[in-house]
N, C-alpha and C positions, 0 to 999 in steps of 0.2 A: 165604381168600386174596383179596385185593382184584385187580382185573380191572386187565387192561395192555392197552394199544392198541398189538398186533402186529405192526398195520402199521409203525410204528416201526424204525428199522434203527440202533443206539448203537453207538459205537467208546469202546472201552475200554482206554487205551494203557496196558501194563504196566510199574507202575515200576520190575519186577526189570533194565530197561535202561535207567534212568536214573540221574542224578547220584545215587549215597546222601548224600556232601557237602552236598548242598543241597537236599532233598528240602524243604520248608517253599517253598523259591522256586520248584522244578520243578514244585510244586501251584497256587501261585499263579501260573504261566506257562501251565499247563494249562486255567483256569479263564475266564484272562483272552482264549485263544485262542478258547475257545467251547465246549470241552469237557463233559459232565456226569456223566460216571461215568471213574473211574480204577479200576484193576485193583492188589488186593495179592496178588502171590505169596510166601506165607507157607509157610516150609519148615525143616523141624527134624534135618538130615541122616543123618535114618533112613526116612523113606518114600522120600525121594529123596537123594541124595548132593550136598546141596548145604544151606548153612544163611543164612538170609536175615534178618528183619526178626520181631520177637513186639508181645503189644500194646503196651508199652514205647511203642515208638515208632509206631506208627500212634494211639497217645491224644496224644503230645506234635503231632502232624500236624493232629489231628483242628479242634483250635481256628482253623487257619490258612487252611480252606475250607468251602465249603456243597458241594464235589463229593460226588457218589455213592460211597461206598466199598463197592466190589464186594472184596470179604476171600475170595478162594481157599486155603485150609486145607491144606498136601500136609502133612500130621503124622499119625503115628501115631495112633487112638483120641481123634481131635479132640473128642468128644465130653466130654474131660475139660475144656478150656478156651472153649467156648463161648460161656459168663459174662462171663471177661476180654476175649475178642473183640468183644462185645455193648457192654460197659460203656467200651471203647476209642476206640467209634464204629462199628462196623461196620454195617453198612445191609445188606448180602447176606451171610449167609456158606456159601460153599459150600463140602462136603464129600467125600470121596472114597468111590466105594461101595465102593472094595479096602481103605480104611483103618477102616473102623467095623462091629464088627459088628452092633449094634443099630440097626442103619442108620433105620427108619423111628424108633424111638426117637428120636434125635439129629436126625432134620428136626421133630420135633413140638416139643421142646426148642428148635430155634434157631426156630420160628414163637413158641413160648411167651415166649423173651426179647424178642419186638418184632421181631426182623428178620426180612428176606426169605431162606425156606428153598431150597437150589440145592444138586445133585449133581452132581459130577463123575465121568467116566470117561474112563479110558486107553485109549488107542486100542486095544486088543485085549478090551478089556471089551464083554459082549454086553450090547445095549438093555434084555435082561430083565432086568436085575440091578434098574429102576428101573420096568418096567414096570408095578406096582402101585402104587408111589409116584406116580407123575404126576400125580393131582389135588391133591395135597400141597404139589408144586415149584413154585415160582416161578419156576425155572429150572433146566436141565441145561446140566450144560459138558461137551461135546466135546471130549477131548483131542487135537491133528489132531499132537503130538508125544508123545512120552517125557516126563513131568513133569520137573524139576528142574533145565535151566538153559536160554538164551535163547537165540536167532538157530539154531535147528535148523531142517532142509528139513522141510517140509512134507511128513503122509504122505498118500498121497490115493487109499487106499482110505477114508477119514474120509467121502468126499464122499458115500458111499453109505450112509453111517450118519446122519451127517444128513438127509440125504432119506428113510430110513424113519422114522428120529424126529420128522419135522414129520409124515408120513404118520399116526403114533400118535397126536400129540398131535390131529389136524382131523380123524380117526375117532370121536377123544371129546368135540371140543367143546372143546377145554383150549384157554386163552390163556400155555399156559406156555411164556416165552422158551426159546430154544437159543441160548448162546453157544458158540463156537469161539476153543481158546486154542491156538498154534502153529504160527509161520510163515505167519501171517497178514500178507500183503502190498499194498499197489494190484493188485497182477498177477493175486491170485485170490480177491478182495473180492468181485465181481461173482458171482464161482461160488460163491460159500458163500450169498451172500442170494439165488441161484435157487436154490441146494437146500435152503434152508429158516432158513439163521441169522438172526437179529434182534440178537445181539450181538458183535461183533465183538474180539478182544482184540488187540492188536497191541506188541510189544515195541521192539525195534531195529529194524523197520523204519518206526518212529514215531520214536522219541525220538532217529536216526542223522541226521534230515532235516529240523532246526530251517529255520524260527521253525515253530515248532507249528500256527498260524493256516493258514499255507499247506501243511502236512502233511494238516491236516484236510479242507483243501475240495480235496486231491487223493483222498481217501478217498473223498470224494462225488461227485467226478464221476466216479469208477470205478463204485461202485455204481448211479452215475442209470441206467449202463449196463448191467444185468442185465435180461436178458428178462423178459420183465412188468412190470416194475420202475412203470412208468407206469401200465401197462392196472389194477394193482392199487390205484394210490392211495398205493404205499409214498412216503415222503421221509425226508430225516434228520433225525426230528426223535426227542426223549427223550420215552419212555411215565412217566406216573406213577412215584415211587417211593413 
């Protein structure tokens, strides 16, 4: 797994709250604000009760940016379409550890087709489920809601789950990111990268508060604002993909 510079803090707005209309413009408005990774919430209305976007249309997207496509999987046994998601564009895909049983199977699989391997958990899923897997991941997604639709309150017992998971990964050495997807706002930016996030995903509280440009450097100045934040050397800038 090639090495990421941690210090790093990426915002990831999700396009399940954005225009589906115009998604081709809404990428290229994202790109052109200063953005470098977008977020797809990919959902097949059986893990979650909600049905979204397949590779279809994130291949027809794909031609229209150079952004990061960070591909969040909520599907059944995602390990059946991994290929198609790979072949679509996908640059991360991550996985859910309640939806895949051959769990490390299917991260070696999405390392094998070229992308960046990342597990997800629902906020009531224990750190163990992946704690073997870590040297693996690329990244872990923190679910801080209930997966399957957008603008939900933030839950925040998550805060302590991220702070043991950065705890796991700087016990062993690991540069593997932690993103956080739900109810991520300005309000509690600052607290998720003091307890250990590096990626940030943000839905409607991003795409509700155009022009994008100035969503983003409200993003950053919340963050410039987390304790240490400084003393550490963090900034907002994108680690390698």
């Amino acid at each position: 797994m090639d090495a990421v510079d941690v210090a790093g803090v990426i915002l990831s707005p999700s396009l399940l709250s954005s225009d589906f209309s115009r998604l081709k413009d809404e990428l290229i408005d994202l790109e052109n604000a200063g953005l470098k990774w977008v977020h797809w919430d990919v959902m097949d209305g059986m893990f979650v009760p909600n049905i979204t976007f397949g590779p279809g249309v994130i291949k027809a997207c794909r031609k229209h940016t150079k952004l990061f496509f960070d591909v969040h999987l909520m599907i059944e046994a995602p390990s059946r379409y991994l290929c198609l998601f790979k072949d679509a564009g996908a640059d991360l895909i991550c996985i859910h550890a309640e939806a895949e049983t051959h769990l490390e199977r299917a991260v070696s699989e999405i390392e094998r087709l070229g992308a960046k391997p990342a597990v997800a958990l629902n906020p009531h899923t224990p750190l163990s489920f992946i704690e073997y897997l870590l040297p693996q991941l690329y990244m872990v997604l923190i679910m801080s809601v209930n997966p399957g639709f957008g603008g939900q309150k933030f839950i925040p017992f998550t805060i302590e789950k991220i702070r043991r998971l950065r705890e796991m990964i700087e016990k062993r050495g690991l540069n593997t990111l932690i993103e956080v997807d739900g109810g991520v706002s300005p309000d509690n930016a600052a607290t998720l990268v003091e307890a250990g996030a590096n990626v940030l995903v943000s839905g409607s509280a991003f795409f509700n508060y155009p022009p994008y440009s100035e969503r983003l450097k409200v993003f950053m100045d919340k963050i410039s604002k987390a304790k240490g934040f400084k003393d550490k050397g963090l900034d907002f800038r994108e680690p390698s993909s």
